[in-house]
RODREN-396888 format. One record per residue: residue in one letter; x, y, z of N, C-alpha, C, O in turn. Coordinates in pm, whole numbers. Layout:
<sites>
["A"; [X; Y; Z]; [X; Y; Z]; [X; Y; Z]; [X; Y; Z]]
...
</sites>
This chain:
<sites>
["X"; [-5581; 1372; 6634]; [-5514; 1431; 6523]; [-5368; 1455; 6556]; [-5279; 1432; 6475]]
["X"; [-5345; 1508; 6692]; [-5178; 1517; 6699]; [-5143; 1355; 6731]; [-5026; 1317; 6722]]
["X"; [-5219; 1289; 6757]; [-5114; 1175; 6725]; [-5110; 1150; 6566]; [-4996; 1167; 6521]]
["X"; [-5181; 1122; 6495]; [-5177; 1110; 6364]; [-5028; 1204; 6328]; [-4927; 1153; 6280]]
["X"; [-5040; 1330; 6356]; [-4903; 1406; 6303]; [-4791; 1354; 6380]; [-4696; 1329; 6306]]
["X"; [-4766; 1325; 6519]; [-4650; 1279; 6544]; [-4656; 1166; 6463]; [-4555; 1166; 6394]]
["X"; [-4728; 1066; 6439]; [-4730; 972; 6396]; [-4629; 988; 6256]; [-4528; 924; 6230]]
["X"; [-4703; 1109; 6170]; [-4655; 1102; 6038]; [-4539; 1152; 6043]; [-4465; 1115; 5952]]
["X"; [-4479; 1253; 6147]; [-4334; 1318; 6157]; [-4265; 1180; 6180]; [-4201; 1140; 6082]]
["X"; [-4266; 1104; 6280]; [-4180; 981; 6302]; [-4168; 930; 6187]; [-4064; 889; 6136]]
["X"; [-4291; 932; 6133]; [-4195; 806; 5980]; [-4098; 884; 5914]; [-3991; 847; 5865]]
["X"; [-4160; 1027; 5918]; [-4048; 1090; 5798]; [-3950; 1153; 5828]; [-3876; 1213; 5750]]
["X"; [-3938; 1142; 5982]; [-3790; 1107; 6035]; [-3712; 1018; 6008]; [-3597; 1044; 5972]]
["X"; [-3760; 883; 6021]; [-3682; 759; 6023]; [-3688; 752; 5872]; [-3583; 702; 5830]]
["X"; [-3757; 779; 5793]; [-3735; 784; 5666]; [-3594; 863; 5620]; [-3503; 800; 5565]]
["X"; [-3588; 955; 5638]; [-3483; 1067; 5672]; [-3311; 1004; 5709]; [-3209; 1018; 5641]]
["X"; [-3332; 929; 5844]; [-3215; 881; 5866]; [-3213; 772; 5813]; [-3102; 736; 5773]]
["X"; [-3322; 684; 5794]; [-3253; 584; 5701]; [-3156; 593; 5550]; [-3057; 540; 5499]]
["X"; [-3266; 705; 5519]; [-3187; 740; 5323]; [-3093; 793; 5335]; [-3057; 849; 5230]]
["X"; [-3007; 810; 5443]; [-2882; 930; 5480]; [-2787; 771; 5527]; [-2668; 786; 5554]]
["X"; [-2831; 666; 5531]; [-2712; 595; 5583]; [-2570; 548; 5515]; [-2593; 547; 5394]]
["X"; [-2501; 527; 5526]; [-2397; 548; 5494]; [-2285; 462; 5504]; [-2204; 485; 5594]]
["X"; [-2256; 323; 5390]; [-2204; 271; 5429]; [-2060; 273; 5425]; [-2019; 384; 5389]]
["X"; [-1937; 162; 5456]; [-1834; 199; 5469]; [-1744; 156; 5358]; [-1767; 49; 5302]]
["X"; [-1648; 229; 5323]; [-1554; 128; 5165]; [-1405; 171; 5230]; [-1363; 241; 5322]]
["X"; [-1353; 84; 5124]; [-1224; 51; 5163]; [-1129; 83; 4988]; [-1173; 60; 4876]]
["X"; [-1004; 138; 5023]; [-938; 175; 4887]; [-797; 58; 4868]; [-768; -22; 4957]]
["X"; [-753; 65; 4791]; [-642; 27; 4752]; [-605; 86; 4608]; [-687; 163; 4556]]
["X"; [-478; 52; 4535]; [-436; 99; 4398]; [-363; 13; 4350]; [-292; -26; 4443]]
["X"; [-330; -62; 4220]; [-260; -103; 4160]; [-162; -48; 4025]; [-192; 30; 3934]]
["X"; [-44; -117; 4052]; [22; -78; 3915]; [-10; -108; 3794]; [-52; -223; 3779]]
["X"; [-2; -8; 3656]; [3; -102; 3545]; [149; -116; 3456]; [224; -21; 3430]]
["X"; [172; -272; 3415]; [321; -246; 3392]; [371; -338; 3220]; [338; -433; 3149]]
["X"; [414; -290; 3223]; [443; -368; 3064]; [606; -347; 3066]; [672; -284; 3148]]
["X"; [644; -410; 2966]; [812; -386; 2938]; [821; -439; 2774]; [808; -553; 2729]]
["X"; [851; -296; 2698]; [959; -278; 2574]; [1033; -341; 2558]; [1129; -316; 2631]]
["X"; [1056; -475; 2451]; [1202; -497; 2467]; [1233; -453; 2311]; [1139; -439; 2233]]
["X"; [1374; -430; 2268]; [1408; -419; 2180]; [1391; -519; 2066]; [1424; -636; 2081]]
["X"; [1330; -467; 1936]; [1307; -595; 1860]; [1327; -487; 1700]; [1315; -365; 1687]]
["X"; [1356; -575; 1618]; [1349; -548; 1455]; [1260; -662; 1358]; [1214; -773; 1385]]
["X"; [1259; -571; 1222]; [1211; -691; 1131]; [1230; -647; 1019]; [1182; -535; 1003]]
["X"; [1285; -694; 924]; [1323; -643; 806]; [1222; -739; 698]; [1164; -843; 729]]
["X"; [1222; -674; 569]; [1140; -712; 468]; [1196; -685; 346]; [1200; -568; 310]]
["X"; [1253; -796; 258]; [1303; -717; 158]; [1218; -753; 26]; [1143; -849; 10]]
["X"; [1263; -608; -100]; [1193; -646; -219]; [1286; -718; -302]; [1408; -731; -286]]
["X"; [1223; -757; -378]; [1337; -775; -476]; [1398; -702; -554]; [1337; -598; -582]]
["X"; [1547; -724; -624]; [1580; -637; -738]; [1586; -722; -802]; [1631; -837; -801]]
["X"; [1499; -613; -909]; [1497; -678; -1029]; [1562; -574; -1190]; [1534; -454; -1200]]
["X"; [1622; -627; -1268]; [1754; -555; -1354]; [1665; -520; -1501]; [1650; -426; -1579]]
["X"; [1620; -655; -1485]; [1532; -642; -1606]; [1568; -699; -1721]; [1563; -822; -1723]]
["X"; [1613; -626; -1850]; [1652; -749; -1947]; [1849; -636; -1963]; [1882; -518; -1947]]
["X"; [1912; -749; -1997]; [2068; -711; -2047]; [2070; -751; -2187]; [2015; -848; -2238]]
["X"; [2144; -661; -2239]; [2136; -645; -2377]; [2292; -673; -2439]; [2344; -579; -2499]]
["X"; [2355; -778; -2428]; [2486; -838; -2419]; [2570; -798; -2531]; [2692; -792; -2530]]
["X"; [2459; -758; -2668]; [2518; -692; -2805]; [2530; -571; -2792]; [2622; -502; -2835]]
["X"; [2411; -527; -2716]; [2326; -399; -2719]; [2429; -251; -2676]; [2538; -197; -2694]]
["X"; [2301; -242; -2609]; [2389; -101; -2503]; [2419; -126; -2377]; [2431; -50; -2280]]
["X"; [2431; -253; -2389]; [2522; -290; -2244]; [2635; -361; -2285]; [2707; -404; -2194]]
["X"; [2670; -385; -2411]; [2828; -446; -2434]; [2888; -310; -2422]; [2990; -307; -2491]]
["X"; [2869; -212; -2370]; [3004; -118; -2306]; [2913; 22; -2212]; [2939; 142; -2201]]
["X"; [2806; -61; -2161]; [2777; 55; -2047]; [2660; -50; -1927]; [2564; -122; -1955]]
["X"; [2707; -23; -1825]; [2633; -89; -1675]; [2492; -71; -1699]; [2440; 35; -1730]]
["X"; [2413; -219; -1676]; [2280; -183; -1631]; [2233; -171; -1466]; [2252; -271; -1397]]
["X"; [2197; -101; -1429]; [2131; -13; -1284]; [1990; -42; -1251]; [1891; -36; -1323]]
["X"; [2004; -76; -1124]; [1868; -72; -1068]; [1832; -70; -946]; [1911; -120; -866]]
["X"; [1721; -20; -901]; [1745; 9; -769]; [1609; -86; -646]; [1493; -116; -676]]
["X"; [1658; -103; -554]; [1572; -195; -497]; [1529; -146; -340]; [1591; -45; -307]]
["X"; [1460; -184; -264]; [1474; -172; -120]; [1435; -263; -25]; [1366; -363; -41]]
["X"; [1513; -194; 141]; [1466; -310; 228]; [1369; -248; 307]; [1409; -133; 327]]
["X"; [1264; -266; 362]; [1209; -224; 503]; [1247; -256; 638]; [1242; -373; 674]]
["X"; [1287; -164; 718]; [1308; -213; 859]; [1240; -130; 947]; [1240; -7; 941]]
["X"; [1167; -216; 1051]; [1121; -158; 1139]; [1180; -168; 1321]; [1139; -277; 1360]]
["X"; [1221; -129; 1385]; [1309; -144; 1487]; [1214; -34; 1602]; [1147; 67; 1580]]
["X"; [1244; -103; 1722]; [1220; -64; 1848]; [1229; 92; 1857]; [1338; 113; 1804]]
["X"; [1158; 263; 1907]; [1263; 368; 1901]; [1374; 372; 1931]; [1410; 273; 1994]]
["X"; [1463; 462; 1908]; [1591; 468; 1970]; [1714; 336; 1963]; [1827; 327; 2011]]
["X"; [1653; 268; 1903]; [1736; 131; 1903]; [1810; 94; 1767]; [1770; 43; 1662]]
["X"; [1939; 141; 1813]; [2091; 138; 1648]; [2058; 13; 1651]; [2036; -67; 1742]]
["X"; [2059; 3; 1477]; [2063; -149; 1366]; [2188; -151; 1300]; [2289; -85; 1327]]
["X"; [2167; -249; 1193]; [2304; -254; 1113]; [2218; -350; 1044]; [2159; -446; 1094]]
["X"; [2219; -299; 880]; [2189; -391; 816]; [2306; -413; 679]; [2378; -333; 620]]
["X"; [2280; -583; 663]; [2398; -663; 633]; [2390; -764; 540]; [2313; -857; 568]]
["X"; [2443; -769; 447]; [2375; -904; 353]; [2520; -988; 288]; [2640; -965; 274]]
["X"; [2430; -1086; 263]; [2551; -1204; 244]; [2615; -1186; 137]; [2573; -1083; 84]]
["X"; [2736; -1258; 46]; [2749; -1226; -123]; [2651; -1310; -197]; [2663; -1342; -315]]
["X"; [2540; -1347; -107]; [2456; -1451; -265]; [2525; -1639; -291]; [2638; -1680; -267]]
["X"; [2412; -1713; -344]; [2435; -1813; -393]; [2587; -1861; -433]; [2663; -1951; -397]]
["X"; [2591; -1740; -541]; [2718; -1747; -641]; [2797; -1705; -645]; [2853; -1693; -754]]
["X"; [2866; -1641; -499]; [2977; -1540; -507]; [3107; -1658; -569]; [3124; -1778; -549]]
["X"; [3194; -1536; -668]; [3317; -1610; -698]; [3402; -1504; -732]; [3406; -1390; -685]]
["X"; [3464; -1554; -815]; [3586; -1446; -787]; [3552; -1299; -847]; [3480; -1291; -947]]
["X"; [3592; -1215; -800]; [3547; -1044; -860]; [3384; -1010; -809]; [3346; -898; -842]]
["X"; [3260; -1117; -714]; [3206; -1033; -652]; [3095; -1152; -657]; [3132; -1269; -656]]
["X"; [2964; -1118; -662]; [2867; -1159; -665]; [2834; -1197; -793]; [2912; -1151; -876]]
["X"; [2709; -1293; -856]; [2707; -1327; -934]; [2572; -1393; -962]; [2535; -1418; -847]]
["X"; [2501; -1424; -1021]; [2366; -1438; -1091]; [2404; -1578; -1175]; [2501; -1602; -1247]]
["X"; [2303; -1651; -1141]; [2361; -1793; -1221]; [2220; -1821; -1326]; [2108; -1811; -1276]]
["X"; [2236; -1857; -1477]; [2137; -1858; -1553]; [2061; -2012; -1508]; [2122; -2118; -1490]]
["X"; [1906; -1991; -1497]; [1857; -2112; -1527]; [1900; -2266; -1507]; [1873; -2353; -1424]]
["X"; [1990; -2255; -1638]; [2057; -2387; -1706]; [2138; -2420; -1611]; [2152; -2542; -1598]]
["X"; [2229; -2319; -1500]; [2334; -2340; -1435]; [2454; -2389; -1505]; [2543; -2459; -1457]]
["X"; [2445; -2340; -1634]; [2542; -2320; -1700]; [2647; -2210; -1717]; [2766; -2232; -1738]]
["X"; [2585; -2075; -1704]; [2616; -1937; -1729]; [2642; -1833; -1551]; [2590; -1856; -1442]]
["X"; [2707; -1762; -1578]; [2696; -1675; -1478]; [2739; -1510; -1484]; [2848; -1460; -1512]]
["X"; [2636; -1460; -1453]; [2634; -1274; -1489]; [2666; -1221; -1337]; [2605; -1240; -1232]]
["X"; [2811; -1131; -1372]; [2807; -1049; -1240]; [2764; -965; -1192]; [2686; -920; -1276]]
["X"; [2759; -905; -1103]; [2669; -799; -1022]; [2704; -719; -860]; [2785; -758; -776]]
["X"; [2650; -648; -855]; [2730; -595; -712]; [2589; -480; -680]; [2518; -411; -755]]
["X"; [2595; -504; -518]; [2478; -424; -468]; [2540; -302; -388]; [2632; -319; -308]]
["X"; [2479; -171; -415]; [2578; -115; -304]; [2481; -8; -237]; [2368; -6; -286]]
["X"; [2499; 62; -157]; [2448; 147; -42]; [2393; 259; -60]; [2290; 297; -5]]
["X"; [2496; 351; -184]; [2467; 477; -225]; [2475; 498; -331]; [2555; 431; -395]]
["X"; [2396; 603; -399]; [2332; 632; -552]; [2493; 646; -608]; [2526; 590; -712]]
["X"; [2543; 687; -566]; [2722; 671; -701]; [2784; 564; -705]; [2888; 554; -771]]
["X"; [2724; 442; -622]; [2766; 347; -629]; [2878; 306; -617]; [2927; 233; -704]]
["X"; [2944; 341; -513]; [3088; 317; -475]; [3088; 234; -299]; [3189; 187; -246]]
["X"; [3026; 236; -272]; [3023; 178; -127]; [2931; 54; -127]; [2810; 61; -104]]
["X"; [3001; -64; -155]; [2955; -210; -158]; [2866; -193; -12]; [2878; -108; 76]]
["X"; [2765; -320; -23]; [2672; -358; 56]; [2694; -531; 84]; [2668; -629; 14]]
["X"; [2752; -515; 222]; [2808; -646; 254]; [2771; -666; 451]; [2692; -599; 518]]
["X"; [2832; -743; 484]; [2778; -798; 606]; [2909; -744; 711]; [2889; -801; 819]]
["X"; [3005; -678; 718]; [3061; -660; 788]; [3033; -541; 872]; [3059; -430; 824]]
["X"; [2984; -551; 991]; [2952; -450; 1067]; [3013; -335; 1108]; [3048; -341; 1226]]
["X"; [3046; -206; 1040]; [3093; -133; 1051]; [3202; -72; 968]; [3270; 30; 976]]
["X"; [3192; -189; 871]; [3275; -168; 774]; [3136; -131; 586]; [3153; -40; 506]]
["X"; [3042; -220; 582]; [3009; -232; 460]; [2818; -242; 462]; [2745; -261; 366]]
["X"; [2780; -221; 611]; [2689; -257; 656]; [2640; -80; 637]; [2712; 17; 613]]
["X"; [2446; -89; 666]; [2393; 35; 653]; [2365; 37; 800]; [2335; -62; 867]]
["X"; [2382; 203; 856]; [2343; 167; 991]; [2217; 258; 1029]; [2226; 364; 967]]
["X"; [2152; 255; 1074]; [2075; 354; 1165]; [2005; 343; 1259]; [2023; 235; 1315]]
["X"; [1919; 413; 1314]; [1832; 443; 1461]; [1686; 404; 1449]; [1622; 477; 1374]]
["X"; [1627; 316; 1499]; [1459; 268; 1493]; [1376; 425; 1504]; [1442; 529; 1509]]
["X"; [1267; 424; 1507]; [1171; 472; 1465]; [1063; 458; 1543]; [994; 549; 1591]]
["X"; [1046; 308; 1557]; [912; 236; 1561]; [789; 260; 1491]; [670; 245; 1518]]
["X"; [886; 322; 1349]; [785; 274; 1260]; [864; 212; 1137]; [975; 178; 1179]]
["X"; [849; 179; 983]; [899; 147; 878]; [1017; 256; 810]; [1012; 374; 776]]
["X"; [1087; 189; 810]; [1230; 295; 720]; [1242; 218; 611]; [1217; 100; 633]]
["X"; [1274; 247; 497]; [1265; 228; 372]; [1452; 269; 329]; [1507; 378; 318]]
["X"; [1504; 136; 315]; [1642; 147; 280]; [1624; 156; 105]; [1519; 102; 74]]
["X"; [1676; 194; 22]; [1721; 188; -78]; [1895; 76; -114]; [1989; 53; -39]]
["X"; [1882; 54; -191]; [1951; -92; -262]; [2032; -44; -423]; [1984; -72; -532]]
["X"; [2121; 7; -409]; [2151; 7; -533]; [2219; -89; -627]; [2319; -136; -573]]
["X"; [2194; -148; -788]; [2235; -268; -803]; [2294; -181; -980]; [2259; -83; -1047]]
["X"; [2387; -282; -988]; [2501; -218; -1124]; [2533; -399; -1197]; [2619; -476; -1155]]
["X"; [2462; -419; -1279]; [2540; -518; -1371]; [2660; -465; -1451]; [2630; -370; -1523]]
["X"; [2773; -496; -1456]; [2892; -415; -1502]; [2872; -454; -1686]; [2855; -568; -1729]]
["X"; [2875; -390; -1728]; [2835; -378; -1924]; [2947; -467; -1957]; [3038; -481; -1875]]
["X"; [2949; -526; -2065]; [3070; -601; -2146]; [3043; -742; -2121]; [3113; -841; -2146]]
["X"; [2955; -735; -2078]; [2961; -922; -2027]; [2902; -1014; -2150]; [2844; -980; -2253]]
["X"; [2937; -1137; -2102]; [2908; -1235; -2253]; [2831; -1333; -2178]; [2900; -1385; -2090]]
["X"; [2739; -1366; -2181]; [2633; -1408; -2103]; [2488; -1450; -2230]; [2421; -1386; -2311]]
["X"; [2502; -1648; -2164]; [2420; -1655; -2313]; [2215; -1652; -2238]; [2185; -1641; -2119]]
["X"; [2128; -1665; -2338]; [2029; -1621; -2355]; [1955; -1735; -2247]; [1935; -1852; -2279]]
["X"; [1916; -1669; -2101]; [1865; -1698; -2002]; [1822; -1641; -1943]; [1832; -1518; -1952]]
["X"; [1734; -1715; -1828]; [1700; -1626; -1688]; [1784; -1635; -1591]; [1804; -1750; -1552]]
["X"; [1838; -1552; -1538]; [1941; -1545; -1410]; [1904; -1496; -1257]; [1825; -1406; -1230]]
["X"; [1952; -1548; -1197]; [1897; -1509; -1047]; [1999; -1530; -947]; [2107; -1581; -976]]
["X"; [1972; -1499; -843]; [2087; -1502; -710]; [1970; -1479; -593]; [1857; -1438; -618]]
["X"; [2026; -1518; -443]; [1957; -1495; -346]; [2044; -1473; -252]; [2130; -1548; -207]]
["X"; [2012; -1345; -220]; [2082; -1267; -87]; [2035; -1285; 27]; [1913; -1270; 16]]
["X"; [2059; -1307; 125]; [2039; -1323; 277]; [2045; -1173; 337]; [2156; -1121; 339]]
["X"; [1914; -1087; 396]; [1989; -976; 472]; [1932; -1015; 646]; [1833; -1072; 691]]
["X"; [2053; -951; 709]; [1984; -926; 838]; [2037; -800; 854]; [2112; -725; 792]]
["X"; [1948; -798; 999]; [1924; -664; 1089]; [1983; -691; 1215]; [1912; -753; 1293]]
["X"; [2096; -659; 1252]; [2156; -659; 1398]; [2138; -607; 1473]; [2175; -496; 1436]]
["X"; [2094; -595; 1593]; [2068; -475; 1672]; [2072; -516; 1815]; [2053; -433; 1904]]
</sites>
């Protein structure tokens, strides 16, 4: 019988140190790395004026309308946004050409609700500026057909180019 018990202590010794063994590991660490670069994207809507009333109440008062751009830019990262004069610029500003390409209605886009500060491409002069986000900013577009015009019975259009400098 005492061998039987040494017997059974030995196993559940070696049982013992076996389940206690312990093997060996090894560490290291890595970086994780990415890089921001500065980027924009603009989106524009259209403006649209609607109908001009050449007899109406626009042979002696401006039709108005207002439009916008979206820009989305890197945080912290100054833009400048800038647009071309259009298809049809000629003399006295921008211009809307009917359909037929017969006719042409003027027009002018500008920056702020009193409408005195044209919206043009010169950076620092006529351009909108501001600071990214990294999310969507919503520019506003203000647009003035000047009243009195003689402009015969068409659809008119123009296409502006904008960018985003940054």
């Amino acid at each position: 019988m005492k061998l039987k018990m040494t017997s059974i202590a030995l196993i559940l010794v070696g049982a013992l140190v076996m389940g206690t063994a312990k093997a060996d590991s090894s560490n290291d660490s890595f970086q994780v790395l990415a890089t921001v670069v500065a980027s924009c994207t603009v989106t524009s809507n259209d403006l649209n004026f609607g109908t001009y009333e050449v007899s109406g109440i626009h042979a002696s008062s401006n039709l108005n309308a207002t439009g916008s751009l979206d820009v989305n830019c890197t945080q912290n990262i100054a833009y400048d946004i800038g647009m071309d004069n259009g298809l049809y610029y000629g003399a006295g500003g921008r211009q809307m050409e009917s359909l037929t390409g017969t006719d042409k209605l003027s027009y002018q886009i500008y920056r702020d609700s009193s409408r005195s500060s044209q919206w043009g491409a010169v950076i620092g002069s006529n351009t909108e500026s501001d600071i990214g986000t990294g999310i969507i900013q919503s520019h506003t577009l203000y647009g003035t057909i000047p009243g009195g015009q003689s402009a015969a019975v068409d659809d008119y259009s123009d296409t502006i180019v904008v960018s985003v400098t940054f």
